[in-house]
C-alpha positions in Angstrom: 58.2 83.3 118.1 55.8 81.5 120.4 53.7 81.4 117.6 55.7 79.3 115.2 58.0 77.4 117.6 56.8 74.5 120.3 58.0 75.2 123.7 60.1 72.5 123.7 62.2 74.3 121.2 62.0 77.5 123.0 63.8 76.5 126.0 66.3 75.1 124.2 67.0 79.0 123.2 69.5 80.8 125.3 69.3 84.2 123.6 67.0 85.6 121.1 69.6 88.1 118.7 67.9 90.2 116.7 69.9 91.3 113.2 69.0 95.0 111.9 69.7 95.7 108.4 72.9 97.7 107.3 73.0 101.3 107.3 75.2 103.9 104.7 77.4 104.2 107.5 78.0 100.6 108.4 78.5 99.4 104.8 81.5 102.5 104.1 83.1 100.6 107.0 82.8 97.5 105.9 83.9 98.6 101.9 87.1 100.5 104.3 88.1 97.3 106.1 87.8 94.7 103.3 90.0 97.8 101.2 92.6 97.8 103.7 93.3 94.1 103.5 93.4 94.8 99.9 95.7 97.9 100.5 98.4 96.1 102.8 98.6 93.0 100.9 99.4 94.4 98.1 101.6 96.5 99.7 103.6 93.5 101.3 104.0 91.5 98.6 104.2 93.6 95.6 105.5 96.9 97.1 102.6 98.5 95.3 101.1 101.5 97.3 97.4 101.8 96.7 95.1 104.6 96.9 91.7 104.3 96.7 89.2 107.8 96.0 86.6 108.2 98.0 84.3 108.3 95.0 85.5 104.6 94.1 84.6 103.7 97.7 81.4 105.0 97.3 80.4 102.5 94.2 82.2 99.8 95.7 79.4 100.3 98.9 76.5 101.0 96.5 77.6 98.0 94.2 78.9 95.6 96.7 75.6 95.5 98.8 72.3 93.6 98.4 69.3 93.8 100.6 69.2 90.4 100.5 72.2 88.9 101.2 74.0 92.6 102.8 78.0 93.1 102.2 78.4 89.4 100.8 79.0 90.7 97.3 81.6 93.4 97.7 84.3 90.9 97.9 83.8 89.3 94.8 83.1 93.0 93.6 86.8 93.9 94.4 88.2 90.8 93.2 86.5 91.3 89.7 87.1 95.7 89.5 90.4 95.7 90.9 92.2 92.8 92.1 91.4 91.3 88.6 92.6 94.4 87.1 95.9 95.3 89.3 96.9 91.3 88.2 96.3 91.8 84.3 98.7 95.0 84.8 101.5 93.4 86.6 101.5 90.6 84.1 101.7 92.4 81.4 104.4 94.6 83.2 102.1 97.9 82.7 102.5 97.5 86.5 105.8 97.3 88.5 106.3 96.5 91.6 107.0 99.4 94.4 105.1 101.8 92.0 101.7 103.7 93.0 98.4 103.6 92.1 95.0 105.5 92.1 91.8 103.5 92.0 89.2 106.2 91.0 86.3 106.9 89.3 85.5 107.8 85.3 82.1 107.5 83.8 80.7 106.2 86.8 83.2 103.1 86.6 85.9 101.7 88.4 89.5 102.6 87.2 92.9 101.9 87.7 95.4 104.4 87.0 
């Protein structure tokens, strides 16, 4: 850092943090917690009990992650494949409330059954 920043700058820095990229591990947790929100507001106001396979969790993680900009796509990803989806079906009243779902996996795609 010395090479790129005057001393002046330097001492105005308390701490130096340094940011390692996201492992397999660290992105199924993040895919699990931005899910549970999902899960329990659903659940809260709609009554709707939702069940996610493991498989879908596993494309939302490959999907919703860049190098780039990390786990900042994923919640747009489960907005578009299943919040999107879950609010089509309970317009259309495919979908009552207090009933279950499965979001799963066919064809290597998202589904809602």
């Amino acid at each position: 850092m010395r090479e790129h920043f005057k001393p002046e700058f330097l001492n105005r820095v308390d701490e130096i943090v340094i940011f390692n990229s996201l492992g397999e591990k660290e992105i199924e947790k993040i895919v699990d917690i931005q899910l549970e929100k999902v899960v329990k507001k659903l659940y809260s106001d709609k009554k709707v009990k939702l069940e996610i396979t493991l498989e879908a969790k596993k494309i939302l993680a490959e999907r919703g992650f860049d190098p780039q900009w990390g786990a900042r796509p994923l919640k747009r990803l489960i907005q578009h494949l299943i919040l999107d989806e879950l609010a089509k079906k309970l317009i259309s009243g495919k979908l009552k409330e207090g009933k279950k779902v499965e979001v799963g996996v066919k064809k290597n795609e998202i589904t809602i059954i």
